[in-house]
C-alpha positions as CSV (number, residue, x, y, z in Angstrom):
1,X,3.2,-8.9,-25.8
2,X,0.9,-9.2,-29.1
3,X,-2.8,-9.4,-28.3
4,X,-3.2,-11.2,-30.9
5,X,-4.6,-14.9,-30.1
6,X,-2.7,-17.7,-29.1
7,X,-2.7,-21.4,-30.2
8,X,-2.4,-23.6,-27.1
9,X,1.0,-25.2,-28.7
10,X,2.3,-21.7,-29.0
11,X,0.8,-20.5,-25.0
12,X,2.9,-23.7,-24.2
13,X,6.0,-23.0,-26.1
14,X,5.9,-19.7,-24.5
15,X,5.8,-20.7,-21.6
16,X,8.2,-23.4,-21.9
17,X,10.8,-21.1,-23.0
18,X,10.0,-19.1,-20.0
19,X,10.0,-21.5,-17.4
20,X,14.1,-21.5,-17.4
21,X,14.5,-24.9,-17.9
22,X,13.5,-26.4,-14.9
23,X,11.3,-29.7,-14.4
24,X,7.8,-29.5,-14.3
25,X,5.1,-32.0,-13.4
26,X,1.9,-31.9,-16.1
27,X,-1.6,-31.2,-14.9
28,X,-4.7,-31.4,-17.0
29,X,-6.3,-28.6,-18.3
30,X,-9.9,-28.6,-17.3
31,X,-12.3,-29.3,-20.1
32,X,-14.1,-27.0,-21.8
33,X,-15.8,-26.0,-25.1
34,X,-14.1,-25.2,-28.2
35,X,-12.5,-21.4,-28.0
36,X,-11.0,-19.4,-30.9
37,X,-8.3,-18.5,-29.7
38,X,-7.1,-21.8,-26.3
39,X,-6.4,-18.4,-24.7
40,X,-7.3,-19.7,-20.8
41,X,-10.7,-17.8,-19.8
42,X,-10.5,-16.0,-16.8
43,X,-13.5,-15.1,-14.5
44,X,-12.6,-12.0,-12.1
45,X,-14.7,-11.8,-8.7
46,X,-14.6,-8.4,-6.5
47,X,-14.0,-6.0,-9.1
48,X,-12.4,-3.1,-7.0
49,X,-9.1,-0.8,-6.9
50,X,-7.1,-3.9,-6.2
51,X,-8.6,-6.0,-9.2
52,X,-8.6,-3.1,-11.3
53,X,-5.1,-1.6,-10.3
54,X,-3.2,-4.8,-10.4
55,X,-4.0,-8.0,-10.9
56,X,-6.0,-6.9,-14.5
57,X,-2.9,-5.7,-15.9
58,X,-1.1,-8.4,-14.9
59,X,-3.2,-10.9,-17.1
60,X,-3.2,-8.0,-19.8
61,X,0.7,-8.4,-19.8
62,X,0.3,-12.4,-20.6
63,X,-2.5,-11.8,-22.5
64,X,-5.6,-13.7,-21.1
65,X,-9.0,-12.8,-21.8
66,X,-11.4,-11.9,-19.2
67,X,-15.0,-13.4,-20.5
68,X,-16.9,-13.0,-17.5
69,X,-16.8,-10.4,-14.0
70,X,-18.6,-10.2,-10.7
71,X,-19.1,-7.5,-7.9
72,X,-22.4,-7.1,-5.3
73,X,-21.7,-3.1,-6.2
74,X,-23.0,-2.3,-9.6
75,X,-20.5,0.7,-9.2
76,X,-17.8,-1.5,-8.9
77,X,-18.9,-3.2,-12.3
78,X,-19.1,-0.3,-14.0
79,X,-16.4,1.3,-13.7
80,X,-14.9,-1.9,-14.7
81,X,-17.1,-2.7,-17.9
82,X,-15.5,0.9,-19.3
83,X,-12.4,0.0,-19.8
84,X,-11.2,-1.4,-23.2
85,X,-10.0,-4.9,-21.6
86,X,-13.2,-5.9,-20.1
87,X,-16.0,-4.6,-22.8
88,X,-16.7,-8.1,-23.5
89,X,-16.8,-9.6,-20.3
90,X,-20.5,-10.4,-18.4
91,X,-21.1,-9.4,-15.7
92,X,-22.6,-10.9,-12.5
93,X,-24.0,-9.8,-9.5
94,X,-23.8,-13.0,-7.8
95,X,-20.6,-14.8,-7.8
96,X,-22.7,-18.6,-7.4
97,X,-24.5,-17.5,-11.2
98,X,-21.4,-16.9,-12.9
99,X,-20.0,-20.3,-11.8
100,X,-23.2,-22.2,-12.7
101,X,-23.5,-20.3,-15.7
102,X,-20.2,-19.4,-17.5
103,X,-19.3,-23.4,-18.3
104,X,-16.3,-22.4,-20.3
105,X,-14.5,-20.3,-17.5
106,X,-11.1,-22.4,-16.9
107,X,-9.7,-20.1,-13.8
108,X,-10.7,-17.3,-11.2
109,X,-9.4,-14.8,-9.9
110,X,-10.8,-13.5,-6.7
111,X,-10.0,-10.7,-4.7
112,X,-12.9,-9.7,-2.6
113,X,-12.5,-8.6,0.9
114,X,-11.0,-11.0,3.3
115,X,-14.5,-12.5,4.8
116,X,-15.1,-13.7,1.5
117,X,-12.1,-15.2,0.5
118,X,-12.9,-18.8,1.7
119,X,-16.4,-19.2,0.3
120,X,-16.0,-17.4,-2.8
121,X,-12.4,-19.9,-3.7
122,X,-13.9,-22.6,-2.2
123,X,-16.9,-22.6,-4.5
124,X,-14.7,-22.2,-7.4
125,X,-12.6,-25.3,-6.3
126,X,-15.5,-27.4,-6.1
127,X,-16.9,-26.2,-9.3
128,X,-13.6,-27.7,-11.0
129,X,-12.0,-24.5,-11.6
130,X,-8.7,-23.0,-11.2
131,X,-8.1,-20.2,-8.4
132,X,-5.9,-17.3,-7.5
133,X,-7.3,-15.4,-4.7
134,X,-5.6,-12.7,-2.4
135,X,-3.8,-12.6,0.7
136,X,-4.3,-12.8,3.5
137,X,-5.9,-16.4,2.0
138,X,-8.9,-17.0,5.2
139,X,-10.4,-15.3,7.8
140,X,-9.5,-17.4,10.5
141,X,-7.9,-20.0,11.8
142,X,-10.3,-22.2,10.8
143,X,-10.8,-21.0,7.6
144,X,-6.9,-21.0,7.1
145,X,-7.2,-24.9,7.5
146,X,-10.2,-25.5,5.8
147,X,-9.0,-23.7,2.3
148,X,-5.4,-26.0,2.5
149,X,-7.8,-29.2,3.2
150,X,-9.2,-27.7,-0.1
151,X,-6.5,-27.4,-2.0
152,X,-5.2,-31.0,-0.9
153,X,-8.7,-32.1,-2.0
154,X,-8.5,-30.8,-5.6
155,X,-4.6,-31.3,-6.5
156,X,-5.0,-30.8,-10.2
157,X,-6.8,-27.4,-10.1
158,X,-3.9,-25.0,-9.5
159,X,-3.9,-22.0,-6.8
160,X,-1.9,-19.3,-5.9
161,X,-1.8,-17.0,-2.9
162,X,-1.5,-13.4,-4.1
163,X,1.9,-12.8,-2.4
164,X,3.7,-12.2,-5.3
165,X,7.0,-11.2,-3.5
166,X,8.1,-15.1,-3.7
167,X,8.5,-15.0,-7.3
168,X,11.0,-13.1,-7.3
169,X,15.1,-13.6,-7.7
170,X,15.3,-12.0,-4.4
171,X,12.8,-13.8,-2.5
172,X,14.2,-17.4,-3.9
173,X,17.9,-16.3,-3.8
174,X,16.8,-15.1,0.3
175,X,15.8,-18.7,0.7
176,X,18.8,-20.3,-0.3
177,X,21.4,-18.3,2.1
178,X,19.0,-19.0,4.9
179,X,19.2,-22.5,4.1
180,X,22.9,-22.6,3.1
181,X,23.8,-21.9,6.8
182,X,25.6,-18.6,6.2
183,X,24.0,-16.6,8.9
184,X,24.5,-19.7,11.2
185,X,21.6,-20.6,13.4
186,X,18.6,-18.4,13.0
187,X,17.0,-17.2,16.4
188,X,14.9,-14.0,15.5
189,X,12.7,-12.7,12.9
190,X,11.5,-8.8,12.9
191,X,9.1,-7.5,10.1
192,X,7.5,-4.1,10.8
193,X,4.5,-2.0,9.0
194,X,3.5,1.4,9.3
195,X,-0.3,2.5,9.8
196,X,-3.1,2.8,7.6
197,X,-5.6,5.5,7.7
198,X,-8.0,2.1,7.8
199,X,-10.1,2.7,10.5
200,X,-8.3,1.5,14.1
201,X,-9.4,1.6,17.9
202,X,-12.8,2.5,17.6
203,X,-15.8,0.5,17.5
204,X,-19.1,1.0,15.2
205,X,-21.3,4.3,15.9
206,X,-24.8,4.8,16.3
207,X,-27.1,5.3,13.3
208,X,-27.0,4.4,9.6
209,X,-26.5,5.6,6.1
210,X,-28.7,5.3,2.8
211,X,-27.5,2.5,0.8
212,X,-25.6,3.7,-2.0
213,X,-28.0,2.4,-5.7
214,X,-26.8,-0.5,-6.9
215,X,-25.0,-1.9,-3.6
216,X,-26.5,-5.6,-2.3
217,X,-25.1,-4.3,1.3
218,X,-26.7,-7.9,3.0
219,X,-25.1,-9.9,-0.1
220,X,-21.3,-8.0,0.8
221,X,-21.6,-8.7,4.7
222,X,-22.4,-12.3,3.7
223,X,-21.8,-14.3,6.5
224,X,-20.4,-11.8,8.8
225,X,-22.8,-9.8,11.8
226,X,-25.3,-7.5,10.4
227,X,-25.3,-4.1,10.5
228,X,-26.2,-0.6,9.5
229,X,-24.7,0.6,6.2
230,X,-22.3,3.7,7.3
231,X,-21.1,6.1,4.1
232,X,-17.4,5.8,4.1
233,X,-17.2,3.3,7.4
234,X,-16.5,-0.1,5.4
235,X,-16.8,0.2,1.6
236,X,-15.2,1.1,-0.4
237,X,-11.5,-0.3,0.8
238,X,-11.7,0.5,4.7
239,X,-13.3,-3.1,5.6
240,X,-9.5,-4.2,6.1
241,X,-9.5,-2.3,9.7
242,X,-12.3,-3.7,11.0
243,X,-12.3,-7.7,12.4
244,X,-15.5,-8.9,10.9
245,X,-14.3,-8.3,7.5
246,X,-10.6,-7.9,8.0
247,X,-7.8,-7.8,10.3
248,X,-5.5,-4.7,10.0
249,X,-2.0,-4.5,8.8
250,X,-1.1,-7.7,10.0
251,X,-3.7,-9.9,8.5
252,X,-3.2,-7.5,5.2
253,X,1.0,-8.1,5.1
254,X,1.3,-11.6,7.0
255,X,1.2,-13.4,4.0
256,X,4.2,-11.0,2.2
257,X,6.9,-10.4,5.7
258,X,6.1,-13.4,7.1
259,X,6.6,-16.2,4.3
260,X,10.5,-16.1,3.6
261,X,11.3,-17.1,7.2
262,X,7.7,-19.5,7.3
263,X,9.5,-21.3,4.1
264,X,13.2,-21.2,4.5
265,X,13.1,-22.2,8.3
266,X,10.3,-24.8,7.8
267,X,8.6,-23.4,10.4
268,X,4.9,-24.9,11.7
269,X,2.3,-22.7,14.0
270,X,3.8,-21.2,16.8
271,X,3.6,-22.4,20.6
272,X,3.1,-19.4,21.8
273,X,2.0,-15.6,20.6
274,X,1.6,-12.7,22.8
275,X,0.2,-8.9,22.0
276,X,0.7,-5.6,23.1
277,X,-0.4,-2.2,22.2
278,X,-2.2,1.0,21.9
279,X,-5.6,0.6,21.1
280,X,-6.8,-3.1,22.0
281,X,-10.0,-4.2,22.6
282,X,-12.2,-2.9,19.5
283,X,-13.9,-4.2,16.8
284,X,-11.1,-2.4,14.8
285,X,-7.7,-2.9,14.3
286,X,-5.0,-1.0,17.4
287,X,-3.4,1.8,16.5
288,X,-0.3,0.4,16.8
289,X,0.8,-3.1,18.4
290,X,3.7,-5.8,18.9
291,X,3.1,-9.2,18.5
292,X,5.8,-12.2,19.0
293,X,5.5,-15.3,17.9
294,X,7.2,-18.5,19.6
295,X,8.1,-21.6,16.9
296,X,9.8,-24.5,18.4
297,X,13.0,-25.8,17.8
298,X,12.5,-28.5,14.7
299,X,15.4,-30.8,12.9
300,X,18.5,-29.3,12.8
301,X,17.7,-25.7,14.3
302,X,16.8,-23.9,17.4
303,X,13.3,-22.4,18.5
304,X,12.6,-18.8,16.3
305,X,11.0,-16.0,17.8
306,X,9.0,-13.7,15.3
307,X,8.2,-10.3,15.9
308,X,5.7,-8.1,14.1
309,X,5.6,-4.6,14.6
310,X,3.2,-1.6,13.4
311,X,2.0,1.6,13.8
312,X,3.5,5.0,14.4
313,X,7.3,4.9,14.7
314,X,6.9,1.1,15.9
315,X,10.1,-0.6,14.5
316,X,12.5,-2.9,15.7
317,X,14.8,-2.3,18.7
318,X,18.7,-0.4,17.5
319,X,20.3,-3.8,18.8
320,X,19.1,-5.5,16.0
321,X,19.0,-2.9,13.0
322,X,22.0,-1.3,14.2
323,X,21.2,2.0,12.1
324,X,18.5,4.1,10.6
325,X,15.1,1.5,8.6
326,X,12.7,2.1,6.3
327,X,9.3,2.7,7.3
328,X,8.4,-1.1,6.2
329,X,11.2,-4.3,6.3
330,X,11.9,-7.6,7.3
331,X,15.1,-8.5,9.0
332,X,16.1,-12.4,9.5
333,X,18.6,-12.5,12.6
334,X,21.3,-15.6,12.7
335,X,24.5,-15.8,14.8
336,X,26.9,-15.1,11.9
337,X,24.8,-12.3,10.1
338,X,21.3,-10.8,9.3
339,X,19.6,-11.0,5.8
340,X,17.5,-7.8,4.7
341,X,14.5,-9.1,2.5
342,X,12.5,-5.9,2.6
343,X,8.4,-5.6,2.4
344,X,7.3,-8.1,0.0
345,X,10.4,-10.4,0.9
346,X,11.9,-9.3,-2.4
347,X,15.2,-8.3,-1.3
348,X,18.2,-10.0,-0.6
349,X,20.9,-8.1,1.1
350,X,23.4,-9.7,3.7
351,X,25.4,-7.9,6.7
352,X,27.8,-10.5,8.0
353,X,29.1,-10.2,11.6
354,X,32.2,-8.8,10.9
355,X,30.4,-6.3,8.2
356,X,29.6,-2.5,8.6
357,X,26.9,-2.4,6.4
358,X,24.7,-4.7,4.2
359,X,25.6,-6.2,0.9
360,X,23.6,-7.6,-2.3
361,X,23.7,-10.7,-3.8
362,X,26.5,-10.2,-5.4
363,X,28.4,-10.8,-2.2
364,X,31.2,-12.9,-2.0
365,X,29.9,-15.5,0.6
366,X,26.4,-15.2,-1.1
367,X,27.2,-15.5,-4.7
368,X,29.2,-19.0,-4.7
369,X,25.8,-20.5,-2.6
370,X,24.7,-22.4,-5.2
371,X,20.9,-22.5,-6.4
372,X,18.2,-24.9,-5.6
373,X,15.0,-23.1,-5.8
374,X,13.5,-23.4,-9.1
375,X,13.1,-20.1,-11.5
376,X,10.8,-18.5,-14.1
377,X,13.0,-16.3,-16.6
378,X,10.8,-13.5,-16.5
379,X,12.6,-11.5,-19.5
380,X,10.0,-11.6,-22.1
381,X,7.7,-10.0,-19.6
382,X,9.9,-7.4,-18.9
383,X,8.3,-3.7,-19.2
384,X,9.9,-1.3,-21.7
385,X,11.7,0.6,-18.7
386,X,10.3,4.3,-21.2
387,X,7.1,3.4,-20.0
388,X,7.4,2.6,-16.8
389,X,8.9,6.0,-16.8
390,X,6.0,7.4,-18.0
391,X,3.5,5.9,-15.4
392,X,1.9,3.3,-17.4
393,X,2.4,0.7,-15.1
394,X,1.9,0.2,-11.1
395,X,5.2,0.5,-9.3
396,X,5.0,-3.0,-7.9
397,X,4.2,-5.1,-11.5
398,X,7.7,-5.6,-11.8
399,X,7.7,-7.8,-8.6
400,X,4.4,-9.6,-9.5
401,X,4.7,-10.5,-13.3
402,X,6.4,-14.1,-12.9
403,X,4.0,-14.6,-10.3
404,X,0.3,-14.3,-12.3
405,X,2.2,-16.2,-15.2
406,X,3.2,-18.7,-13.2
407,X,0.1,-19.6,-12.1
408,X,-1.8,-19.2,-15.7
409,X,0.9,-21.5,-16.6
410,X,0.1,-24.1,-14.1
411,X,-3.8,-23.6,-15.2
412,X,-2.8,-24.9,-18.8
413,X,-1.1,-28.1,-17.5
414,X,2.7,-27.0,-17.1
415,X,4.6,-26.4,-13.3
416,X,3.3,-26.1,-10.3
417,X,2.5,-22.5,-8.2
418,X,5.4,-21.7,-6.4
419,X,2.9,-20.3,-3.4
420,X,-0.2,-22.7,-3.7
421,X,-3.1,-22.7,-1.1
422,X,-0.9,-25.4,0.8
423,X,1.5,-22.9,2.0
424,X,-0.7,-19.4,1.8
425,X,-3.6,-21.2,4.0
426,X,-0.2,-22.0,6.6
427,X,1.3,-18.6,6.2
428,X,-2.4,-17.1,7.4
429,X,-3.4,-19.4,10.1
430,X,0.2,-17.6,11.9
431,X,-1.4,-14.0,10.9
432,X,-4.9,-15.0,12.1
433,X,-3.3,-16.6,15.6
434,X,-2.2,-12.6,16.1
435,X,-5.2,-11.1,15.4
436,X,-6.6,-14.1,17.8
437,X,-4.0,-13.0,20.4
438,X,-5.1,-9.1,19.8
439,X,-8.4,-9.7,20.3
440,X,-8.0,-11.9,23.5
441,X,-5.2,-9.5,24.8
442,X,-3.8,-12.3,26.4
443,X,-0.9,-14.3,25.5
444,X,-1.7,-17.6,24.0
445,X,-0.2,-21.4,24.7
446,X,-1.2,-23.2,20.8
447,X,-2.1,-26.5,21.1
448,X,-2.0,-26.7,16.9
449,X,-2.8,-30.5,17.0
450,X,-5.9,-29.7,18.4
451,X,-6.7,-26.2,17.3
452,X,-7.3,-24.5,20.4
453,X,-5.7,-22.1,22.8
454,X,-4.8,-23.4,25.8
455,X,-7.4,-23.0,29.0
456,X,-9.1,-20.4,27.3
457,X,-12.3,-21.5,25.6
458,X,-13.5,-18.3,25.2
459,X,-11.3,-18.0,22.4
460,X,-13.0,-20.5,20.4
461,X,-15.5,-18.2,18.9
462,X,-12.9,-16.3,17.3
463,X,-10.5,-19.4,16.1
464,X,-13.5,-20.5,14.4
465,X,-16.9,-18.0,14.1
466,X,-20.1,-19.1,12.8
467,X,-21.3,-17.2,10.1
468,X,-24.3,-15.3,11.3
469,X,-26.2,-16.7,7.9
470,X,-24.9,-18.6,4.8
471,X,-27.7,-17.8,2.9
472,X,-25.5,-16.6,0.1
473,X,-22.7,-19.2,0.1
474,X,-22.8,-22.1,-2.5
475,X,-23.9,-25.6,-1.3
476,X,-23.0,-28.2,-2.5
């Protein structure tokens, strides 16, 4: 795609043409001042290998300019500020200055680590701009509520939950076989994750480290406990093992294995969720743990059981994959047959009762089920498949490139995000109530109305912690 600037009329055309035809509701485009080039400007906050690896060449593809960054490590910034795409951008240390300063910012895009999700989009939300943040989308159940209260607040600022697996063929296609009936009644769900070499089943160790130049190490614990800096322990990219900042492989992947059977079953939080495992009772991640979760029967179907497995050689039981798995899937059970969506829900593949083996989409049964879910024609963004030979593109842009232009095309007043805050926010709170029932290694009865687990109100500090300071949140 030209990098050459775009008219607005022509960013609208072009996205028009790719929306596929379907019907789209028009939103506003937030005012700002007069641009050269109506090209949406995009503020990035949390400038590390995920920002840089993949969500920067995904507005690259779509061509969106990047006029302002933000990071607490002045590494982080400068290895950013090197590269050709953001030379022009400013950049911030503090992510409250470059909302009250960059007036002509339209959107965000945050992808900090998890404790920071919620303040951070929050801010953005109430500063009247657009947001795309990361999964998993809170930090807790709480938070999980609080940022789809937010989103419901705000409905013409448009989100997206970064779990670009939806916007795919396969993901949408998934949904409509699930809800065409063809595997019959659903009963069980089974996603499963390998490890990470994130830190797991430890807890901190004595002493501290130097704190490296240019890192605010107070400003990136925000409001979680304090504690010593440790070289290597939490930053850069191993915060994800450790509960005050993350939540392991299930907070990381709840919001990719867990969405095509939250959407296509209408499910709501689960009654009940249990946890075993290896490892339990740190302040880091197990080593490897099953969790189920209990939905209740709702309309026309029966009560689901979900089951999340990870860690060494933890998959699903031969009964129900009948044959060899990958290291990573997700496998929706029904009565009549099993749909194979795979890690990021992106698959599509059907085994039928009767059938030895699964099939594509191009399956009898599957193929006449017609299509409901709406579509983005993704062709014009399609990569010249040379290059993506040659490595100049991450392996997984091909799943993700509807997704960032759908939501830059909701920013500019046409559709809607296929995965807004309304649904990611849902989605986590289910991933959060596992970490909730690791932590508490006890099974726990939900009582969702009331946000509580059931006789056990020693859980409470966990389904909704107190920061331990919000001196560097926004108030407003």
């Amino acid at each position: 795609m030209s990098r050459a600037a775009w008219s607005r009329r022509r960013f609208l055309h072009t996205a028009t043409v790719l929306g596929g035809g379907a019907a789209f509701s028009s939103r506003p485009l937030r005012a700002r001042a007069a641009s050269p080039n109506d090209r949406l400007s995009i503020a990035c906050i949390g400038m590390g290998g995920h920002m840089r690896g993949y969500l920067l060449p995904e507005l690259a593809k779509i061509d969106q300019q990047i006029v302002a960054i933000c990071d607490v490590d002045q590494r982080q910034l400068d290895t950013a500020l090197a590269t050709d795409q953001l030379r022009d951008a400013k950049p911030y240390r503090d992510y409250r200055d470059l909302l009250d300063k960059e007036k002509d910012v339209d959107a965000v895009v945050v992808a900090t680590p998890d404790h920071w999700h919620v303040p951070v989009s929050r801010a953005v939300l109430e500063s009247g701009r657009h947001v795309y943040c990361e999964k998993p989308l809170a930090h807790s159940v709480a938070e999980s509520r609080l940022i789809v209260d937010l989103a419901r607040r705000h409905p013409n600022l448009a989100t997206q939950t970064g779990n670009q697996g939806c916007s795919t063929e396969g993901f949408r296609r998934s949904v409509e076989v699930i809800r065409s009936g063809l595997l019959g009644p659903v009963s069980e769900v089974h996603v499963w994750h390998p490890p990470h070499g994130w830190p797991n089943a430890v807890d901190r160790p004595a002493g501290s480290d130097p704190v490296p130049e240019g890192f605010d190490w107070e400003f990136w614990l925000g409001g979680a406990p304090a504690r010593p800096f440790k070289e290597g322990l939490y930053h850069p990219g191993r915060w994800r093992g450790w509960y005050d900042f993350g939540g392991g492989s299930l907070a990381d992947f709840c919001c990719h294995g867990f969405q095509l059977a939250y959407r296509a079953l209408d499910l709501d939080a689960p009654t009940r969720i249990e946890a075993t495992g290896d490892g339990l009772g740190h302040e880091t991640f197990p080593k490897r743990c099953t969790i189920s979760f209990d939905f209740a029967a709702k309309g026309g179907r029966g009560p689901v059981r979900l089951f999340f497995y990870t860690g060494e050689k933890n998959l699903p039981p031969e009964s129900v994959t009948k044959g060899p798995v990958s290291g990573t899937g997700c496998l929706i059970v029904g009565s009549e047959g099993t749909l194979s969506a795979g890690l990021w829900n992106t698959d599509c593949n059907v085994r039928l009762a009767d059938a030895k083996g699964f099939q594509g989409a191009n399956q009898p049964d599957v193929a006449k089920i017609p299509k409901s879910e709406p579509r983005i024609d993704t062709a014009g963004l399609q990569w010249d498949p040379k290059k993506a030979a040659q490595g100049e593109r991450p392996r997984w842009s091909r799943v993700n490139n509807s997704h960032m232009f759908e939501w830059v095309r909701a920013c500019a007043g046409e559709g809607k995000t296929y995965s807004p805050f309304e649904i990611g926010g849902r989605i986590t709170e289910v991933g959060m109530l596992g970490i909730l029932a690791l932590r508490m290694q006890k099974p726990i009865t939900w009582d969702a109305a009331n946000r509580r687990a059931v006789g056990m109100p020693e859980a409470d500090a966990i389904i909704d912690p107190k920061p331990a300071t919000d001196k560097y949140f926004r108030h407003t």
